[in-house]
C-alpha positions in Angstrom: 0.0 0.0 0.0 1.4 3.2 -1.0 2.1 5.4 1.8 0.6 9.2 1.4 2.3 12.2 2.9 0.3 14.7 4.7 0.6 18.1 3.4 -0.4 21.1 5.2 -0.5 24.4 4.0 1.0 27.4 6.1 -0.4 30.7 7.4 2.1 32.5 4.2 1.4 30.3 1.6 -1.8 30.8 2.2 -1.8 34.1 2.2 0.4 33.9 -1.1 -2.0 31.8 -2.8 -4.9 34.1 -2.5 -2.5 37.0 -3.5 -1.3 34.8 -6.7 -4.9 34.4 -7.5 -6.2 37.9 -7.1 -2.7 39.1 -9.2 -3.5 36.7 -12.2 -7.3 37.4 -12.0 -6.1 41.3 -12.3 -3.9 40.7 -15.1 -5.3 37.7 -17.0 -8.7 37.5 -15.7 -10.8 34.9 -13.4 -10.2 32.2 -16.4 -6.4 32.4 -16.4 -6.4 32.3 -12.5 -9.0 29.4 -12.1 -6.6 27.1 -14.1 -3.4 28.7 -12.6 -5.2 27.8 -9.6 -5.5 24.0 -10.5 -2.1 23.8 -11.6 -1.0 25.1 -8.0 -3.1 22.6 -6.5 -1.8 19.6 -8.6 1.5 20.9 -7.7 0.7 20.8 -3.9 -1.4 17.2 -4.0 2.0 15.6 -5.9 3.7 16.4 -2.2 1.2 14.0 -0.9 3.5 11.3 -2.8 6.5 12.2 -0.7 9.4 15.1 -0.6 11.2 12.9 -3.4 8.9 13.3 -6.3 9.8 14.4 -9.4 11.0 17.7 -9.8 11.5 18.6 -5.7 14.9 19.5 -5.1 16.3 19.9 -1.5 17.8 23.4 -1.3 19.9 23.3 1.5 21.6 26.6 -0.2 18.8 28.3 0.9 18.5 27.2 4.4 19.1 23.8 5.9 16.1 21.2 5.1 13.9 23.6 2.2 13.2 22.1 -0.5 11.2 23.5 -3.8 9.4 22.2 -6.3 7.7 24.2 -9.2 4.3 24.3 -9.9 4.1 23.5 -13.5 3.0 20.1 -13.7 1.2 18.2 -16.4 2.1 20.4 -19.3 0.8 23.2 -18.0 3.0 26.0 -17.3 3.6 27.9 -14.0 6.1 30.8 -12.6 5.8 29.8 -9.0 7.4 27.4 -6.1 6.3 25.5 -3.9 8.8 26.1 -0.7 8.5 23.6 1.5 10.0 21.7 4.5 10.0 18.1 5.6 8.4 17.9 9.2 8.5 13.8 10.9 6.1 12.5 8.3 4.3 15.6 7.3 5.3 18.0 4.3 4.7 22.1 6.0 4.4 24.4 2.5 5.8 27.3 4.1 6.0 29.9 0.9 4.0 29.9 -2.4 6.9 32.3 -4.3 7.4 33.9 -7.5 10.3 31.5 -9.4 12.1 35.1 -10.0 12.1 36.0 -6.4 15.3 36.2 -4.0 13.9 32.9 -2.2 16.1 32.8 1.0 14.9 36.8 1.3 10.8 35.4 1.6 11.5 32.4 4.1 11.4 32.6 7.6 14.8 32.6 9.8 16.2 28.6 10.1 15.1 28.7 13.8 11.7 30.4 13.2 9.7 27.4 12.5 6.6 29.4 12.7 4.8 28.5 9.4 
């Protein structure tokens, strides 16, 4: 039986997703963010499959244990990462961040594990 991760969503990504959303619906409209919205979600549910799955990479350049993985998934294309940390067996999504940001800059200090 496969074994599936749980994945929980932080106070700042969340916060980040909404503002993703109302950014795209501003600039592309409520169909653009709708399926920008999907792919962010099918981005997020592939976590549930483990911190290894294809495309994370552990980003220990950043900050000890982050790892990213970005959103574009199926074909579909996306600008964003999923920043996130491996906690016991749990995955804690900590940022949702532009992939041209400064990503150490947006992440919270290595012994602030406030999510």
């Amino acid at each position: 039986m496969k074994h599936v991760w749980t994945v929980r969503l932080g106070h700042q990504a969340e916060q980040d997703y909404v503002e993703i959303l109302q950014w795209t619906t501003t600039n592309f409209g409520e169909g653009q963010a709708s399926t920008y919205a999907e792919t962010i979600a099918l981005a997020i549910a592939a976590l549930e499959d483990g911190p290894n799955v294809l495309g994370a990479r552990t980003r220990d350049d950043i900050q000890p244990g982050i790892r990213t993985l970005h959103v574009a998934r199926q074909a579909r294309a996306g600008r964003h990462f999923v920043v996130f940390r491996v906690t016991g067996a749990a995955i804690d999504i900590l940022r949702l961040l532009h992939d041209s940001m400064d990503l150490p800059r947006h992440l919270p200090a290595a012994n602030d594990r406030a999510s």
